[in-house]
C-alpha positions as CSV (number, residue, x, y, z in Angstrom):
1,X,149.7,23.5,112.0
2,X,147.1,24.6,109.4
3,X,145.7,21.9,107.3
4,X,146.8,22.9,103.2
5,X,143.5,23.7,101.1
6,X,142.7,20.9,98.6
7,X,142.4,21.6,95.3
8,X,140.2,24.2,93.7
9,X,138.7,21.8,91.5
10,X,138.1,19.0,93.9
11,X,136.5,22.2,96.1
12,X,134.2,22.7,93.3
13,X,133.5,19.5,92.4
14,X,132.5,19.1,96.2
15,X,130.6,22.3,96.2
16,X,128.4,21.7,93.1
17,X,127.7,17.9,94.0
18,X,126.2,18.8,97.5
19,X,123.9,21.8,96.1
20,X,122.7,19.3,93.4
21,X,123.0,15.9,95.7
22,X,123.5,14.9,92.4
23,X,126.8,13.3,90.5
24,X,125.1,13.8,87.4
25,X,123.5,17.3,87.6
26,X,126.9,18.2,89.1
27,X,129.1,17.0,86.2
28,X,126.3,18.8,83.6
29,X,126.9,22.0,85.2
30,X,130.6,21.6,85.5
31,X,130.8,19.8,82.1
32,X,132.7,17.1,83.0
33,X,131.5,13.4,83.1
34,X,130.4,12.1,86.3
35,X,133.2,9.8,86.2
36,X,135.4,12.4,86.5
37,X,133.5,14.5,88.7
38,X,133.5,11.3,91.1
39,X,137.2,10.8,91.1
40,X,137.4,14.3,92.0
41,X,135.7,14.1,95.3
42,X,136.8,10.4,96.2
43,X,140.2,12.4,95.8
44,X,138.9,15.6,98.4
45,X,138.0,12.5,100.6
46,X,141.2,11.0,100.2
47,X,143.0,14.3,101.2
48,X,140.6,15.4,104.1
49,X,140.5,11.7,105.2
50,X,137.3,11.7,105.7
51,X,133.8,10.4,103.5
52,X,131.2,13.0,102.3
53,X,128.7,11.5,100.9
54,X,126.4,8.9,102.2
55,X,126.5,7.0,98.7
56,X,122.5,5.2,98.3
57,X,120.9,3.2,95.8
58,X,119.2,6.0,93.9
59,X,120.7,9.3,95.9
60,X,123.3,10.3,98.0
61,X,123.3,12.0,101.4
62,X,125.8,14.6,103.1
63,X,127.6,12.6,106.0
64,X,128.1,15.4,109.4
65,X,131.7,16.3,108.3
66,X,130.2,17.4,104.6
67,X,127.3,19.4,106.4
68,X,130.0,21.2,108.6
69,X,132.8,22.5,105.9
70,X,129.6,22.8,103.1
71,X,128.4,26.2,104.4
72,X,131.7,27.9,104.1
73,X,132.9,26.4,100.7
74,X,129.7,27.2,99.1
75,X,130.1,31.1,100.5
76,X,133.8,31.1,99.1
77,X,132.3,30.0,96.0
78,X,129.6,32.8,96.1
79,X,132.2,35.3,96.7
80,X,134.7,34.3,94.0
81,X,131.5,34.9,91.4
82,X,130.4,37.7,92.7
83,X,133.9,39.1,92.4
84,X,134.0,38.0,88.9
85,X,130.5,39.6,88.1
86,X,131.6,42.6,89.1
87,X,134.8,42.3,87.0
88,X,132.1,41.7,84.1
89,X,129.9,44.8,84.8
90,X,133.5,46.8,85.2
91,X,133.9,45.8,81.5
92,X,130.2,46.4,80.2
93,X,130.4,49.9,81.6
94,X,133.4,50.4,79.2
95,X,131.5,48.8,76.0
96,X,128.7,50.3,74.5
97,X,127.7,48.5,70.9
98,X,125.0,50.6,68.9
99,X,122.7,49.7,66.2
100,X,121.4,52.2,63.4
101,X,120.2,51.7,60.3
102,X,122.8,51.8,57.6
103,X,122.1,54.7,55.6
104,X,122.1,56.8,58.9
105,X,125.3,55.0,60.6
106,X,127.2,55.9,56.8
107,X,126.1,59.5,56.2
108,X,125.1,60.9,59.4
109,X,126.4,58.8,62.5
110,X,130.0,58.0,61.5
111,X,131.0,61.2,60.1
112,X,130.0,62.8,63.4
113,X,131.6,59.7,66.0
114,X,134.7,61.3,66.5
115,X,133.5,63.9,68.5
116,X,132.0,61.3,71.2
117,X,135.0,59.1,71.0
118,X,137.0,62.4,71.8
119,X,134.6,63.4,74.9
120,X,134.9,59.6,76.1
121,X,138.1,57.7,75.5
122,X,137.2,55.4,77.8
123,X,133.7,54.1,76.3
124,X,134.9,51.3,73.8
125,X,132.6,51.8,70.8
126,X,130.9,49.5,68.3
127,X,128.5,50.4,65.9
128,X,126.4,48.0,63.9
129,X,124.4,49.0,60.8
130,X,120.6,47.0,60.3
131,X,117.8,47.9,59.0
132,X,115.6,45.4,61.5
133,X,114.9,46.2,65.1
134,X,117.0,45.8,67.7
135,X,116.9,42.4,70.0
136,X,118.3,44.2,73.6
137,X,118.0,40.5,74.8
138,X,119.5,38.3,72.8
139,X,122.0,40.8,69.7
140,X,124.1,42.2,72.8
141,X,122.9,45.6,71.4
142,X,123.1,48.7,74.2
143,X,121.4,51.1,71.9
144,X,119.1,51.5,68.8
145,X,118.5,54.7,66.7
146,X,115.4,53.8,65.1
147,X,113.0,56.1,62.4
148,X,110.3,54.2,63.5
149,X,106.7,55.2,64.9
150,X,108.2,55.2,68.5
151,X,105.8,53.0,70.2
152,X,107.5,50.2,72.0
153,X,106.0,49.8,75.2
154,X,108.9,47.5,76.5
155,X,111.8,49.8,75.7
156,X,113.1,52.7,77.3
157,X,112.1,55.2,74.0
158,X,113.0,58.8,73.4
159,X,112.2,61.0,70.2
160,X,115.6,62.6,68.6
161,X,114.3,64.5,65.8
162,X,111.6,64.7,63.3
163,X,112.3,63.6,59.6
164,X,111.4,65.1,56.5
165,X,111.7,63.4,52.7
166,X,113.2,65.9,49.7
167,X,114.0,66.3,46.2
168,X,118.3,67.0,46.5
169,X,121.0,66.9,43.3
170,X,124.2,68.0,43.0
171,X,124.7,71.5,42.1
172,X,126.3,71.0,38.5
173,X,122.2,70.0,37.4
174,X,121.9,73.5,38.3
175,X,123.8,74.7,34.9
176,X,124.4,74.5,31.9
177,X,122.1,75.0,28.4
178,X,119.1,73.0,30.1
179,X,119.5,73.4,33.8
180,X,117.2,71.9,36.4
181,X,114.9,74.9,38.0
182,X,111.4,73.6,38.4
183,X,109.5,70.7,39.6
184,X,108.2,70.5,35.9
185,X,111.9,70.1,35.0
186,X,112.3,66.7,36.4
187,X,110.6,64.7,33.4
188,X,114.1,65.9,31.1
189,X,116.3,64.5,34.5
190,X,116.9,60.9,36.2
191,X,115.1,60.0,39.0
192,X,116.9,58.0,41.8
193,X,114.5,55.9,43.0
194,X,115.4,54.3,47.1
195,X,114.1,50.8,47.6
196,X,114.0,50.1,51.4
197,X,112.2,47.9,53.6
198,X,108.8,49.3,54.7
199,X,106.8,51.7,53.8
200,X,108.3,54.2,52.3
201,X,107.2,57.6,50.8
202,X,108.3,57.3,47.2
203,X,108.4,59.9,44.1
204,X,104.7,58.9,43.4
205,X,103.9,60.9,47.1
206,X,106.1,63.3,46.7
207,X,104.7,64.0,43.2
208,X,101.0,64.2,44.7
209,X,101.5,66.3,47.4
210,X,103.5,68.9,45.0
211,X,100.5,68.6,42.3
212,X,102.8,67.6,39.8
213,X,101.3,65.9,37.1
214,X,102.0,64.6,33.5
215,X,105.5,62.6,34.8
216,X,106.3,59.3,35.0
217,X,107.3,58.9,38.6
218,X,108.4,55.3,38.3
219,X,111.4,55.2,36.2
220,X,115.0,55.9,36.8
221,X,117.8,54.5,38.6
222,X,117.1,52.1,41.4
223,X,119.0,51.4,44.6
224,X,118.3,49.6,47.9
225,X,121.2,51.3,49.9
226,X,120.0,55.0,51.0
227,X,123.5,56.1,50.9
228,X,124.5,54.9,47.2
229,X,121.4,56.9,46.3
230,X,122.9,60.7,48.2
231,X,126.7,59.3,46.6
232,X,124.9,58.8,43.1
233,X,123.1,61.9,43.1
234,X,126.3,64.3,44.6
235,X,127.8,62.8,41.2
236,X,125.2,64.2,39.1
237,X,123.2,61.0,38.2
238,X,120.0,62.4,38.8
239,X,117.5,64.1,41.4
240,X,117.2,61.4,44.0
241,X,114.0,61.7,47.2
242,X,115.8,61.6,50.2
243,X,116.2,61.8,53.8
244,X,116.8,65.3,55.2
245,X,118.7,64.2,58.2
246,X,120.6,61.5,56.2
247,X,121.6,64.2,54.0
248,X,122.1,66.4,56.4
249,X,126.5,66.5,55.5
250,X,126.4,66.4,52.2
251,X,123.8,69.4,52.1
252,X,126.1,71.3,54.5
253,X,129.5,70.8,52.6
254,X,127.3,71.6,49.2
255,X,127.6,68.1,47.6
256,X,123.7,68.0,47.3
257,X,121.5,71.0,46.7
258,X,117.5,71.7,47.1
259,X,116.2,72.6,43.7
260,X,113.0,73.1,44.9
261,X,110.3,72.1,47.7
262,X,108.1,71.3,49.4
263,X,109.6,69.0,52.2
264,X,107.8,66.3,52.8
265,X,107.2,65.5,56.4
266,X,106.7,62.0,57.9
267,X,103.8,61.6,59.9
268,X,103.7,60.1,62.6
269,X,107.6,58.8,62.7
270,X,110.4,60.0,63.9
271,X,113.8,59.2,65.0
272,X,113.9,57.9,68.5
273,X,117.0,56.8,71.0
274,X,115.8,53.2,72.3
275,X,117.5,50.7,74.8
276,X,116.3,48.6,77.6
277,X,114.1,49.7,80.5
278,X,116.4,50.9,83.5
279,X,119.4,50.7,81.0
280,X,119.3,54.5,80.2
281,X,120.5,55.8,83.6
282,X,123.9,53.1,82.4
283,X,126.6,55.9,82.3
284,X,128.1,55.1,78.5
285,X,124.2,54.8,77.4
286,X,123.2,58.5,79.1
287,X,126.6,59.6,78.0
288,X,125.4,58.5,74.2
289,X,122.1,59.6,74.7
290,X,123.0,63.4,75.3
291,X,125.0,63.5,72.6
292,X,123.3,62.1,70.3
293,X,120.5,64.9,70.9
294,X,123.1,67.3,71.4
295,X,124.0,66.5,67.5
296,X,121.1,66.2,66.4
297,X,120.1,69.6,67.6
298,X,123.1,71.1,66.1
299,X,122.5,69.2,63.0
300,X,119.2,71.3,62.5
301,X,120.9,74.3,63.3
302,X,123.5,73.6,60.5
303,X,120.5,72.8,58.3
304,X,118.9,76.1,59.1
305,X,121.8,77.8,58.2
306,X,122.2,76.6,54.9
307,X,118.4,77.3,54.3
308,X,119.0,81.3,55.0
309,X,122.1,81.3,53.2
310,X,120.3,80.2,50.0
311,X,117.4,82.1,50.9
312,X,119.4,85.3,50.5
């Protein structure tokens, strides 16, 4: 007849005391005192009838019948977490949490997510909007959209899309008795001024590059969210210096408008998909990666198309 198995925890209490050979550092890891963790193998000894431990002054020792059943238990043990591991990694594949900054997550990200949820039910997606970097390590973040210069060595990094900074309003500043036409224009209109962490090209640059001269490029409304800035100007508060891409819905459903040029580009960054080394062949990672530059790629198109439309 076939000796019953002890309990599980007695097992483990077993298990981790003979790896350790240590009451102590086995009642740490199984955070339990080593009172208890004591009781628990005096009780596996009472039910095998047999001692396991060689109890000395300053250490204990495995008696012969410990060193025979320790092998096996200790493998059991290795199998149940591996099992469990694998349960885990089942789960991860099914989550993937991205970080984007939030002006991007509000006006260009989220309006476009429902496509990606649609393509994969079965990817449980979080988004988290901040404008510092991404900790893969230690903020359980899978992926980062970052306009950034793209150098980070450790990362897996891949560019997305250029960006380019512009003067946009909503159309109504385009009528009326004193209408908004010219560059020159802009001292009679309010200037939505963006403050953001960073360096950021501001009205001053923009104003430099055009040659504009003889207006004050430092007064106006100010905001420190990119997205109140496109909401305030679609409203008709003023001419606000934005982000083409960020803007890139509002220009296409004719909320905001280009009065005039030039574009300015932004040397030297970029938008860039990042994650972990060796994480971007995860499948829910590659499966956000293509579509992100799937999107992106129709986002210029879109952009292109309103260009020629107002061109004609």
């Amino acid at each position: 007849m076939r000796r019953p198995l002890p309990p599980l925890n007695a097992l483990r209490a077993f298990e981790a005391t003979a790896r350790h050979l240590s009451f102590s550092k086995a009642a740490q890891e199984l955070h339990v005192t080593p009172a208890a963790l004591s009781h628990q193998v005096r009780g596996l000894e009472d039910q095998l009838g047999m001692k396991l431990f060689l109890r000395r002054a300053r250490s204990i020792e495995l008696t012969a019948s410990a060193r025979l059943i320790y092998p096996g238990i200790r493998t059991g043990f290795e199998a149940i977490r591996e099992a469990v591991d694998r349960l885990d990694r089942g789960n991860r594949d099914r989550v993937l949490v991205v970080s984007s900054t939030p002006g991007l997550t509000a006006k260009w990200l989220v309006p476009r997510l429902y496509k990606f949820l649609a393509q994969h039910p079965d990817i449980e997606t979080r988004i988290t909007a901040s404008v510092g970097y991404a900790n893969f390590t230690t903020d359980d973040i899978d992926v980062g959209i970052r306009l950034s210069s793209g150098v980070h060595p450790d990362l897996y990094v891949e560019k997305v899309s250029d960006e380019w900074l512009l003067p946009l309003c909503s159309p109504r500043l385009l009528e009326g008795a004193h209408p908004l036409r010219t560059a020159q224009d802009l001292k009679r209109f309010t200037l939505i001024q963006v403050d953001l962490p960073g360096v950021v090209p501001t009205w001053a640059d923009w104003m430099a590059m055009a040659g504009l001269g003889g207006i004050d490029s430092t007064r106006g409304l100010r905001l420190n969210v990119a997205d109140h800035a496109l909401d305030a100007a679609s409203e008709g508060v003023g001419v606000v210096l934005a982000y083409k891409m960020v803007a890139a819905r509002d220009i296409a459903l004719k909320r905001l408008v280009v009065p005039f040029g030039p574009e300015m580009p932004l040397p030297g960054r970029a938008y860039y998909f990042v994650c972990a080394k060796g994480q971007e062949k995860r499948a829910p990672i590659k499966a956000f990666r293509d579509w992100i530059v799937a999107e992106m790629q129709e986002t210029h198109a879109a952009l292109r198309q309103v260009q020629m439309s107002e061109a004609r």
